[in-house]
MISE-301996 format. One record per residue (C-alpha): x, y, z; residue number from 0. Coordinates in nm, 2 decimals, m for minus. Layout:
N
> X Y Z NUM
...
// end
This chain:
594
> m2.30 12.11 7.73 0
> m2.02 12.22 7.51 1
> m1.71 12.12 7.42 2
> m1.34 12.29 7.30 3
> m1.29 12.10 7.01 4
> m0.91 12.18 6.96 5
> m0.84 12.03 7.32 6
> m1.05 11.79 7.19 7
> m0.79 11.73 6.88 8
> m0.47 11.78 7.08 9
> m0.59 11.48 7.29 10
> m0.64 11.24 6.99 11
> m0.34 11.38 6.82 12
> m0.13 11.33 7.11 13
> 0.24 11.35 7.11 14
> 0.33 10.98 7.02 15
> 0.02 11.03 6.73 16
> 0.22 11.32 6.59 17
> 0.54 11.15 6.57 18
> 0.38 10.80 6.40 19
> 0.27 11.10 6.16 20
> 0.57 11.27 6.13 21
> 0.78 10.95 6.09 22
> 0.49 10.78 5.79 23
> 0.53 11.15 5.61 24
> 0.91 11.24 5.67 25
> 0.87 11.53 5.87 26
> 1.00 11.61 6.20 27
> 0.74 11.63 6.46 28
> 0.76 11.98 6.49 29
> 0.63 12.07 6.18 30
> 0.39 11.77 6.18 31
> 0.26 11.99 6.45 32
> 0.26 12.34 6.25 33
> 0.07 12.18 6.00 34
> m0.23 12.05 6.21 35
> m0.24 12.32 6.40 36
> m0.28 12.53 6.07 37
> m0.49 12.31 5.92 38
> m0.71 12.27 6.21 39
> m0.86 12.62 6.31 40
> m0.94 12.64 5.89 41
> m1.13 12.34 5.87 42
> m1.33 12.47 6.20 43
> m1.36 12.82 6.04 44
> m1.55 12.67 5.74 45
> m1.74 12.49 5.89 46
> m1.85 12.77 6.16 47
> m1.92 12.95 5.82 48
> m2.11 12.66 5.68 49
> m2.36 12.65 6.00 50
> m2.42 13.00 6.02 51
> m2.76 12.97 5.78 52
> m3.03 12.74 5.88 53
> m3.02 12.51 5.60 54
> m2.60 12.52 5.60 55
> m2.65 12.40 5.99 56
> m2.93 12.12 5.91 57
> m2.69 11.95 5.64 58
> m2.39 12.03 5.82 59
> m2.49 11.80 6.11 60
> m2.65 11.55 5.88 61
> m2.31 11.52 5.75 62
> m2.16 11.49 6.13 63
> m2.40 11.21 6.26 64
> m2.36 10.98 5.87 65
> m2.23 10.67 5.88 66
> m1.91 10.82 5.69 67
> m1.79 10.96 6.01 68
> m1.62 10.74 6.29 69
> m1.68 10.81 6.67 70
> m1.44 10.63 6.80 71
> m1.17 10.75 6.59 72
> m1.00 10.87 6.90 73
> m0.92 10.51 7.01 74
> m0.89 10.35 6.68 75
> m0.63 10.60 6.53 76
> m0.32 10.47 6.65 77
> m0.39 10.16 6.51 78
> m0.51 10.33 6.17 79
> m0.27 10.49 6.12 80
> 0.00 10.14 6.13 81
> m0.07 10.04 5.79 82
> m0.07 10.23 5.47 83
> m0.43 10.12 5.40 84
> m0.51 10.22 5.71 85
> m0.38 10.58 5.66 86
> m0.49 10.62 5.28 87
> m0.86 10.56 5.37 88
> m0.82 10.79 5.68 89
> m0.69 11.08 5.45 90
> m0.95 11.01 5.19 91
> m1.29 10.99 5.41 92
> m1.10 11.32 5.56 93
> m1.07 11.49 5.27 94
> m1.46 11.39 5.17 95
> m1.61 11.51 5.48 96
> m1.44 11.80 5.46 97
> m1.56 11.90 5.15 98
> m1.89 11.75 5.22 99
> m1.87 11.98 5.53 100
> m1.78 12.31 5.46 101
> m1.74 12.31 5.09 102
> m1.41 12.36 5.17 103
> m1.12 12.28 4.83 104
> m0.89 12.07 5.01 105
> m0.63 12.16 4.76 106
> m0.65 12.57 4.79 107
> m0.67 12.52 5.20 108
> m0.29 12.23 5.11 109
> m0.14 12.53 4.91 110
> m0.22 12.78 5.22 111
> m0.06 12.55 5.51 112
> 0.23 12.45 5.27 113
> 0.28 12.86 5.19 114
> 0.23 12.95 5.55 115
> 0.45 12.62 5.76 116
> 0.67 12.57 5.49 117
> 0.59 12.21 5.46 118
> 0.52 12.01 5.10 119
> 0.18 12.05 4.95 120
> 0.16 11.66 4.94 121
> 0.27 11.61 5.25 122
> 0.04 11.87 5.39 123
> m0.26 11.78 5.19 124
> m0.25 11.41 5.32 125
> m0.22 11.55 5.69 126
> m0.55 11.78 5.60 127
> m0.75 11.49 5.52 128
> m0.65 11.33 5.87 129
> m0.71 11.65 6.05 130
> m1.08 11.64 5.90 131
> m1.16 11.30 5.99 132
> m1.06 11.35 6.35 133
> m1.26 11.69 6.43 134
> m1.56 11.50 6.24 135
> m1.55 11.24 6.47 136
> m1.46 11.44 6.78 137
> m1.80 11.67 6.68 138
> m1.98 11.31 6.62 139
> m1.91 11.17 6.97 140
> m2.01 11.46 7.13 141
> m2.36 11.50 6.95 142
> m2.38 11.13 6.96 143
> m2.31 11.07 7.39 144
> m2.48 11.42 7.49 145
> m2.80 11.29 7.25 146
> m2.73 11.69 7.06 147
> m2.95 11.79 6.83 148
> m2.93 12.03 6.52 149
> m3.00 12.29 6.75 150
> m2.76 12.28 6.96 151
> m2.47 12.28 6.68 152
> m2.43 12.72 6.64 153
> m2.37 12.74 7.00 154
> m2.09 12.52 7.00 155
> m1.91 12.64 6.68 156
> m1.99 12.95 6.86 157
> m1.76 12.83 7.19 158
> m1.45 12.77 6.90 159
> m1.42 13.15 6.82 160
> m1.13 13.25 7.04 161
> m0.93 12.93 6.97 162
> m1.00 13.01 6.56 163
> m0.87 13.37 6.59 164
> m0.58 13.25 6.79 165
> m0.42 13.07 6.51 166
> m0.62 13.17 6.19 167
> m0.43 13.40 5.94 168
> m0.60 13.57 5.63 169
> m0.39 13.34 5.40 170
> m0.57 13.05 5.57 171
> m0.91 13.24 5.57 172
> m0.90 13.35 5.22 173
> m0.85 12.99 5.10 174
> m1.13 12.82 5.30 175
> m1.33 13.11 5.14 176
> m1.38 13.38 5.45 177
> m1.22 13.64 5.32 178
> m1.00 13.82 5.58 179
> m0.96 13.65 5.97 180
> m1.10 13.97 6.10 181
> m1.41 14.03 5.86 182
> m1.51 13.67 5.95 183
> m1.44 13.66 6.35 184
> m1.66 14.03 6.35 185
> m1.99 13.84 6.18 186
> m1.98 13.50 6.27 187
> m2.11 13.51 6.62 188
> m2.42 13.76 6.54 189
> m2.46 13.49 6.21 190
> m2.44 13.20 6.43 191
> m2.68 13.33 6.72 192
> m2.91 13.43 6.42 193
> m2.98 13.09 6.27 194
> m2.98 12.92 6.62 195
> m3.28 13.15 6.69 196
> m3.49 12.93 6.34 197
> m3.32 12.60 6.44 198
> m3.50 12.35 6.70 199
> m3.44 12.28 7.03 200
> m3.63 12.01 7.21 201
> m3.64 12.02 7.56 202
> m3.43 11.71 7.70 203
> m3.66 11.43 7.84 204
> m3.61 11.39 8.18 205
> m3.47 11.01 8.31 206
> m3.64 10.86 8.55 207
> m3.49 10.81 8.92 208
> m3.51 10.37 8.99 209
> m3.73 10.30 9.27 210
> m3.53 10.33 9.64 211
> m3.64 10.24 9.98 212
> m3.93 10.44 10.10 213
> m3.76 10.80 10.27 214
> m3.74 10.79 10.62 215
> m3.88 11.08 10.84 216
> m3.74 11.23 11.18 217
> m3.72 11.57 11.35 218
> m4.06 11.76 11.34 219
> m4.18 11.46 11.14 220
> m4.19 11.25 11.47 221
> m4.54 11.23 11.64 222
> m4.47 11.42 12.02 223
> m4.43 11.17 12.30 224
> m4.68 11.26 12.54 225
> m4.52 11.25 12.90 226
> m4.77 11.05 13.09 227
> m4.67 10.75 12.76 228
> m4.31 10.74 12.86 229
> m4.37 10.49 13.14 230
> m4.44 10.21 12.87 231
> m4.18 10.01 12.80 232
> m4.26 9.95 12.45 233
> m4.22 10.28 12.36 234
> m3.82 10.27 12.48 235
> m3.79 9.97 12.26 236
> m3.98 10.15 11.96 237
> m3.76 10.45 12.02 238
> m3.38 10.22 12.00 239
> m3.53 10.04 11.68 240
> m3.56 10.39 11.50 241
> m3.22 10.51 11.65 242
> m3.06 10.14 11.51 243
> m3.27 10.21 11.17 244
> m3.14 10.55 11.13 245
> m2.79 10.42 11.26 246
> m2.82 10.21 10.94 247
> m2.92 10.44 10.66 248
> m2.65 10.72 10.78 249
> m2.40 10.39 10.74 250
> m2.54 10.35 10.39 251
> m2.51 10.68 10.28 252
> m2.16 10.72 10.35 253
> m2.05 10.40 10.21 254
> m2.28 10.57 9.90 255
> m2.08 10.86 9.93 256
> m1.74 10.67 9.89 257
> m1.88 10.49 9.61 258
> m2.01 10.80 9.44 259
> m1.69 10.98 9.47 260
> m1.48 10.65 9.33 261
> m1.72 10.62 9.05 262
> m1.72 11.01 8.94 263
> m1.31 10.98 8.98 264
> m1.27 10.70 8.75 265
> m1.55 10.85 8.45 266
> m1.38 11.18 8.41 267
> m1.11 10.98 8.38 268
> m1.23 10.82 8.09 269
> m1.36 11.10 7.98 270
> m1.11 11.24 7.84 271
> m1.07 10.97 7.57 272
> m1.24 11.11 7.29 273
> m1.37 10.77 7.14 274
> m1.57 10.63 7.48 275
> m1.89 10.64 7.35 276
> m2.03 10.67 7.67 277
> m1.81 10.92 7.83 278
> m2.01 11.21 7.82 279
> m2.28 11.04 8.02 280
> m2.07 10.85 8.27 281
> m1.95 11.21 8.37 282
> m2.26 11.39 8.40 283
> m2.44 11.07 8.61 284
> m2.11 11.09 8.85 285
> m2.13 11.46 8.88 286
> m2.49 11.45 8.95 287
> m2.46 11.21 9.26 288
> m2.17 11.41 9.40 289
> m2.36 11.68 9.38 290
> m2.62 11.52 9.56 291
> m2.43 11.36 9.82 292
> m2.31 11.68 9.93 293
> m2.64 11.79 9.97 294
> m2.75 11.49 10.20 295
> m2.45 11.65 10.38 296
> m2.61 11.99 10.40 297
> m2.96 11.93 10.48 298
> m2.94 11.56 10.63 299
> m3.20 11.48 10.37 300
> m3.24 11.09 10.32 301
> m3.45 11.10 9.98 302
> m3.11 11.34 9.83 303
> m2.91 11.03 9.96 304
> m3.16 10.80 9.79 305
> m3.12 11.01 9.48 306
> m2.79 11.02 9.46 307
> m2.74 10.62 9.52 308
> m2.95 10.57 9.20 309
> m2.73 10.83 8.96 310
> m2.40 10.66 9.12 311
> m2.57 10.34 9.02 312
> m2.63 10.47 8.69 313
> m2.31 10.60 8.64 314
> m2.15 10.24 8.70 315
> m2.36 10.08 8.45 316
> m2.25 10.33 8.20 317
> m1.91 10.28 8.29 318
> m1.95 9.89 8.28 319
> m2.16 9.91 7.93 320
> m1.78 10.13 7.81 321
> m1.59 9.90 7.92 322
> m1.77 9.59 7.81 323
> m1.78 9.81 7.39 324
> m1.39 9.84 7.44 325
> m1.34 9.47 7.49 326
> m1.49 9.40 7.12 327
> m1.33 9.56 6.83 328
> m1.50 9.83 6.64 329
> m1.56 9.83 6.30 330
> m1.36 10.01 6.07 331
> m1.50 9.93 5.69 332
> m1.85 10.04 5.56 333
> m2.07 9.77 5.48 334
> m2.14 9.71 5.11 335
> m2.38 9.64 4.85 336
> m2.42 9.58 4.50 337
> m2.65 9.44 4.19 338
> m2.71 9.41 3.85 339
> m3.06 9.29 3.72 340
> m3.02 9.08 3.37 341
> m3.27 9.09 3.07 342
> m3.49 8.83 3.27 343
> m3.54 9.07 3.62 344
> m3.26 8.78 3.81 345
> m3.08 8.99 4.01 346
> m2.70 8.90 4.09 347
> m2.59 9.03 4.46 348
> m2.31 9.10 4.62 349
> m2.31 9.21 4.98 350
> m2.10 9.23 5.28 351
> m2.24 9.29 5.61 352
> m2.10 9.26 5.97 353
> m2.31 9.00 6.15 354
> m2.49 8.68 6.07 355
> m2.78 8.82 6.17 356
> m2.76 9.11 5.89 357
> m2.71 8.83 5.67 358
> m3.03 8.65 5.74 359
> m3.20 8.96 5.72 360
> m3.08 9.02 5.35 361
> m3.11 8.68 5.22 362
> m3.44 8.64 5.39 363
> m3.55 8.95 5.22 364
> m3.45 8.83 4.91 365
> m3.63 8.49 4.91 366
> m3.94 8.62 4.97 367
> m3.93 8.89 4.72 368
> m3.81 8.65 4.45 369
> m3.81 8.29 4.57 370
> m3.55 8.01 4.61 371
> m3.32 7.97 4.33 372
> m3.44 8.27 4.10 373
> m3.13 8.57 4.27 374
> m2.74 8.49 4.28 375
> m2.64 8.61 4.60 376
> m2.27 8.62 4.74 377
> m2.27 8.80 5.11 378
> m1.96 8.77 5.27 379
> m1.95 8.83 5.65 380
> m1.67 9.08 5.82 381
> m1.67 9.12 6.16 382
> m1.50 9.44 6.08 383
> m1.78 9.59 5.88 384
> m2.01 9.86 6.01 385
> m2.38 9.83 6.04 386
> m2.56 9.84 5.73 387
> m2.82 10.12 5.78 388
> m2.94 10.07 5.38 389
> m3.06 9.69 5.55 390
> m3.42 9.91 5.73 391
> m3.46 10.01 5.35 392
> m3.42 9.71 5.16 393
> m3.80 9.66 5.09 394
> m3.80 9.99 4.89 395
> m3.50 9.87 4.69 396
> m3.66 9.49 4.59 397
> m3.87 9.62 4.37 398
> m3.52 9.80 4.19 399
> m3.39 9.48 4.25 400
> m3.61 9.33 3.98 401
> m3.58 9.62 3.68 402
> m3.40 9.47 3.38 403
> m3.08 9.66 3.33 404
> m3.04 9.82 3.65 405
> m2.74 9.89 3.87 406
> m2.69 10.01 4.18 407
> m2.36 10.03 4.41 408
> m2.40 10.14 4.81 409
> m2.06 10.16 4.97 410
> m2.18 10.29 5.38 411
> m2.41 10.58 5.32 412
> m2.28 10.67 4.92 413
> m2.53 10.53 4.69 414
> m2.51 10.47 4.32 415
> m2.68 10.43 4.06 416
> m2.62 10.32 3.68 417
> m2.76 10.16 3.41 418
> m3.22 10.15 3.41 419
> m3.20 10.23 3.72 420
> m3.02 10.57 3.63 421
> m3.30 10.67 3.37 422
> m3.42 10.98 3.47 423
> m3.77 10.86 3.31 424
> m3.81 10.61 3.56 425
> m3.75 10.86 3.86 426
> m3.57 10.62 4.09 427
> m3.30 10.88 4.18 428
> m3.60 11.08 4.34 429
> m3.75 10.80 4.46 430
> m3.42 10.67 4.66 431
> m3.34 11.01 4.81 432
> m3.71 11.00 4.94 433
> m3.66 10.67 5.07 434
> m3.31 10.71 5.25 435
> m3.38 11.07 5.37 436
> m3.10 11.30 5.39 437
> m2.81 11.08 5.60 438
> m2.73 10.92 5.26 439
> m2.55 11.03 4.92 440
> m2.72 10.92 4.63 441
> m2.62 11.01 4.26 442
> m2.59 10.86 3.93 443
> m2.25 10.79 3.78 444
> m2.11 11.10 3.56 445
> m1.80 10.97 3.38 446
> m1.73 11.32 3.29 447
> m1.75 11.41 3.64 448
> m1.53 11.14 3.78 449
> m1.26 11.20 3.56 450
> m1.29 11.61 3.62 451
> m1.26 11.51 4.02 452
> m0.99 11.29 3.94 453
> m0.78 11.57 3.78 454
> m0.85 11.80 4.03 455
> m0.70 11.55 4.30 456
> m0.38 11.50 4.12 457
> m0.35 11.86 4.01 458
> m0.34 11.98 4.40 459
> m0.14 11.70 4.53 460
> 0.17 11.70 4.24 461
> 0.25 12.01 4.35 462
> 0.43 11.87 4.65 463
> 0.66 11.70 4.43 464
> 0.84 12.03 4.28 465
> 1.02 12.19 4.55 466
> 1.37 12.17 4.73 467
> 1.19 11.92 4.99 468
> 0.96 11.71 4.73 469
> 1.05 11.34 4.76 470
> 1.17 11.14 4.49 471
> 1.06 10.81 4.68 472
> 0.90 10.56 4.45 473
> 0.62 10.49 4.68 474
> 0.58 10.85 4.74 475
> 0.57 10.94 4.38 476
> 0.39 10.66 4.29 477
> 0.09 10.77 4.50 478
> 0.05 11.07 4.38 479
> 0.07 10.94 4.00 480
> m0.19 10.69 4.10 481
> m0.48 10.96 4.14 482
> m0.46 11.06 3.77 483
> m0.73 10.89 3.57 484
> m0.66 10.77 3.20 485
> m0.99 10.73 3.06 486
> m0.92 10.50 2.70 487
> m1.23 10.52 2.47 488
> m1.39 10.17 2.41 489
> m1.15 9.95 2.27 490
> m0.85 10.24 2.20 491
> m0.54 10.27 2.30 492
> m0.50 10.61 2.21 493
> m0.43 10.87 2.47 494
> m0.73 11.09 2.58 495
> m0.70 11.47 2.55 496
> m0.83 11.47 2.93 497
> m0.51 11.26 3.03 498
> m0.24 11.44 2.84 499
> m0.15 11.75 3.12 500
> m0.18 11.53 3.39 501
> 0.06 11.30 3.22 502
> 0.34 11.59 3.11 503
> 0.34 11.70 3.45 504
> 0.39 11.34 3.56 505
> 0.68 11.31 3.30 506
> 0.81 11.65 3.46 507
> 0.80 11.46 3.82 508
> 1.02 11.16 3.67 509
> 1.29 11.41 3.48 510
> 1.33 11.63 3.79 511
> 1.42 11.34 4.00 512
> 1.68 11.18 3.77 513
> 1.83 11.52 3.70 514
> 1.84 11.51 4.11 515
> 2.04 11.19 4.10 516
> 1.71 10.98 4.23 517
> 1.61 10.86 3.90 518
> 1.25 10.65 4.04 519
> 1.16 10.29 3.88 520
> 0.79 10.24 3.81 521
> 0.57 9.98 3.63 522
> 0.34 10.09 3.45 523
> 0.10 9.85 3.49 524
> m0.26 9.79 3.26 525
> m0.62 9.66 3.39 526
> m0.98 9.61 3.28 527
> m1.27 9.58 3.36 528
> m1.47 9.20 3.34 529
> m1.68 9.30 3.05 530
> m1.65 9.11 2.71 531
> m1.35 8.82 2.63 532
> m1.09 8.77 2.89 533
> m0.81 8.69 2.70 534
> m0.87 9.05 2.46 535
> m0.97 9.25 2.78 536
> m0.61 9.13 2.92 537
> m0.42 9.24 2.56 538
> m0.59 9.57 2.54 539
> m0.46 9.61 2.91 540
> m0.11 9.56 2.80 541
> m0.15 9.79 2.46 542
> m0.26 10.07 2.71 543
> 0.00 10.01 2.98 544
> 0.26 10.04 2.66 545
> 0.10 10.36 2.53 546
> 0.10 10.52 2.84 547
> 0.50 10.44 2.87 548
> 0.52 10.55 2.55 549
> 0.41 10.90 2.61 550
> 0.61 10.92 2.93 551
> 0.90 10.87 2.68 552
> 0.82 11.12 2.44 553
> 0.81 11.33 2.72 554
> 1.19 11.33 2.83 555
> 1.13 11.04 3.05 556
> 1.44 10.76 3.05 557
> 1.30 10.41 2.93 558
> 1.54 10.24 3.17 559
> 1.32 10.33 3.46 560
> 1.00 10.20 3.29 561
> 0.86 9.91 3.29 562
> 0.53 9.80 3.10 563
> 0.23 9.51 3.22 564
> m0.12 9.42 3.17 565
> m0.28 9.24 3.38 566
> m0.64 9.25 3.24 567
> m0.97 9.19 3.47 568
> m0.77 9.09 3.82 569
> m0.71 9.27 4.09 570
> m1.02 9.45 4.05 571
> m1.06 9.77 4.33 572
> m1.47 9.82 4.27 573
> m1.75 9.57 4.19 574
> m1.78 9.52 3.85 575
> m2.13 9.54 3.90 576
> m2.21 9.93 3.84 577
> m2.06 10.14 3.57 578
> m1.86 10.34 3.88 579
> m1.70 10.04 3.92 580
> m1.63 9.95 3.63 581
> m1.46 10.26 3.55 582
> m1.27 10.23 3.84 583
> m1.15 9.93 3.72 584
> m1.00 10.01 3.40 585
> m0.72 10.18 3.50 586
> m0.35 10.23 3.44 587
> m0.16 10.20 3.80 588
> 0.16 10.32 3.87 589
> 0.43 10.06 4.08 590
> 0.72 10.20 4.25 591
> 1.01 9.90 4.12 592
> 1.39 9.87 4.29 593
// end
């Protein structure tokens, strides 16, 4: 069974979705609209492109069916999207899975809905990464309730041509990396039914029909009645017990029938709700039985009424198994784990789980691998947190648990590793991917990286605050500020090389607004990580925080909207436990003042 994903996405992003959106990013709900519907047929495009090769298609849907992407986004994203942390993360894992994907730039694909709708790149480039994260999970529902396989994915990118070509320009093509609209709508089918040809496709297992009362046989079935027996008595009696018996089941069947008919009403119904896990199912079960209860109809069959009283039964447990998941609420934050191993082999632990029982799994683990007293564990319990799928491989990770020097960070299905446990020597990154399979993401920390990535953010998103329509909003233009990365050498307070563009074009930002009349207030705001002497690591936080102000000054930008603070190891926004996190941590943060 396939799907059209862009009814899919019109569905989720309903009209009242769109105009929450509009109203969060300051644009009428018109051209909230003209930017998904840009966006959208892109994003599909690439990732058509990205399936049309065997081993694109096998880590395309790995991508889909991870952890990262969420179901049941199409009943959780009104309420996402009613808090700014909400909406940050939403635009952030959306932007990620795109990339992750379809290898798609985010910021290129921004430039070409901005150019094309006329919207700002900012603006447009937030809206993307919401865009992706809703076809992701609209893609993992369906895979997820019709139990799809990798097989099955080319013929259902396949079904998305004509809505692509119906809104897919060559400006949009060229920047997800197709070329022209045209080239890539002549190949992509003959690509696509290529590589579904070396893909598999298992044979669906059939479901067993639950027991029902043994079929009863008439017509021709019925032994002849001799003439000379129809003086008995008996057999009149015999004869009025079979007509009351058969009385009976045609009474069942059509009180099965009504029941059939109200169940398959009331699951298409829900089917349309993108996030029922179960919808898919529900459907099919209901459709089944109507299907057979018209053929009872046809052929006066009882075992086809039998038949279709067990799929209306099943489609009213799948019903009542939805309805009971939409009662609790669904997670919405990955599960988390992190250690550091002293000079001794002690770990120190720091988890947070969803469930007690997750809990008891962990520290159990943990006591038997290293005995009472001899870990530090802190596991916090969130009702809100996802499963943690890294728990069924915790025994490959005690023995890393007990390496002197080692690190590791796993936030959902993104694995890190840092210090021993990053030596290339010791082979645990090989080891890890082995043990986790391909579902997770698992890498050492690259400073050099982090800080290249960083750029590359906040070169693609100031761009939407030049322009006629660019806001001059503190928060707005705090936000985007806040994805530069100033990355002091140990100890310094000099500015880095790597930080000085991003900063001139953040001065540039500040100057255009106050020449606009909207001169914006920010403090500038120092932090650190929890390594070495408190009270220095909070000075050095302040030097920086000054520095920083002082180069925005140097620039053109007016001291009386600057503010300087450090604030040293609080407010931390990683574990200090990894050296990712502790990167993270020492940053300079931008905050939008009155």
């Amino acid at each position: 069974m396939s799907i059209n994903v862009f009814q899919l996405l019109d569905a989720v992003m309903n009209d009242d979705v769109v105009r929450t959106l509009a109203g969060r990013f300051g644009l009428t709900p018109d051209l909230a609209r003209k930017v998904t519907g840009a966006a959208a047929p892109a994003i599909v495009a690439a990732i058509m492109h990205r399936g049309s090769t065997a081993e694109g298609a096998r880590g395309l849907f790995s991508t889909i069916m991870s952890p990262d992407v969420n179901a049941l986004i199409g009943r959780q994203l009104p309420d996402l999207l009613t808090t700014t942390t909400g909406l940050n993360q939403l635009e952030t894992s959306g932007r990620e899975l795109i990339q992750r994907a379809a290898g798609v730039n985010v910021g290129a694909l921004s430039d070409a809905v901005a150019a094309q709708t006329g919207a700002a790149q900012s603006t447009v480039f937030s809206l993307t990464g919401v865009v992706g994260a809703v076809l992701m999970g609209i893609l993992k529902q369906h895979f997820a309730s019709s139990q799809g396989v990798v097989g099955h994915l080319p013929t259902l990118l396949g079904h998305q041509l004509s809505s692509v070509n119906a809104s897919l320009s060559d400006r949009l093509a060229h920047a997800v990396g197709l070329g022209t609209a045209a080239a890539f709508a002549g190949s992509i089918l003959t690509r696509l039914k290529d590589v579904s040809a070396h893909l598999e496709h298992p044979q669906p297992v059939a479901r067993p029909v639950p027991a029902a009362a043994p079929p009863q046989t008439v017509g021709t079935s019925t032994p002849p009645i001799e003439p000379h027996k129809r003086k008995h008595s008996w057999l009149w009696w015999l004869l009025a017990a079979i007509a009351l018996i058969l009385a009976f089941f045609a009474l069942r069947s059509c009180q099965k029938d009504e029941a059939t008919q109200d169940t398959a009403a009331a699951t298409t119904a829900s089917a349309v709700e993108v996030a029922s896990a179960a919808s898919a199912p529900a459907v099919v079960a209901a459709s089944d039985a109507s299907e057979s209860v018209a053929a009872s109809a046809a052929d006066a069959s009882a075992p086809v009424v039998a038949s279709a009283s067990a799929a209306a039964s099943d489609a009213s447990a799948v019903s009542a198994a939805s309805s009971a998941s939409d009662a609790a609420p669904a997670p919405t934050q990955d599960s988390h784990l992190s250690f550091t191993v002293d000079k001794a082999g002690a770990p120190t632990i720091n988890a947070t789980v969803g469930s007690d029982a997750e809990k008891a799994q962990l520290m159990d683990a943990l006591t038997k691998k290293f005995g009472e007293g001899k870990f530090t564990a802190n596991v916090t319990v969130d009702p809100k947190t996802k499963p943690a799928d890294w728990l069924s491989h915790l025994d490959g990770l005690l023995p890393l648990m007990a390496l002197p020097g080692s690190e590791v960070k796993i936030d959902g299905s993104h694995v890190e590793l840092s210090g021993t446990a990053a030596d290339a020597k010791l082979g645990w990154l090989d080891r890890l991917k082995a043990l986790f399979g391909s579902g997770f993401d698992i890498g050492v920390f690259n400073v050099q990286k982090a800080v290249a990535d960083a750029t590359q953010s906040f070169q693609d998103a100031v761009k939407g605050l030049f322009g006629a329509d660019a806001s001059c909003a503190g928060a707005d233009v705090a936000k985007v500020l806040n994805l530069q990365v100033v990355n002091f050498g140990t100890g310094s307070v000099t500015i880095p090389a790597s930080a000085g563009d991003d900063l001139r074009k953040s001065a540039k930002v500040l100057k255009s607004c106050a020449q606009q009349g909207k001169p914006v207030h920010l403090e500038v705001a120092g932090y650190s990580d929890n390594v070495g002497d408190k009270s220095a690591n909070l000075a050095l936080s302040k030097r920086r925080a000054q520095a920083v102000l002082t180069y925005l000054v140097t620039q053109g930008v007016s001291a009386s909207t600057l503010t300087a603070a450090g604030y040293g190891d609080v407010d931390p926004v990683d574990s200090n436990d990894t050296e990712g996190g502790r990167f993270h941590n020492r940053r300079i943060a931008f905050t939008a003042k009155q």
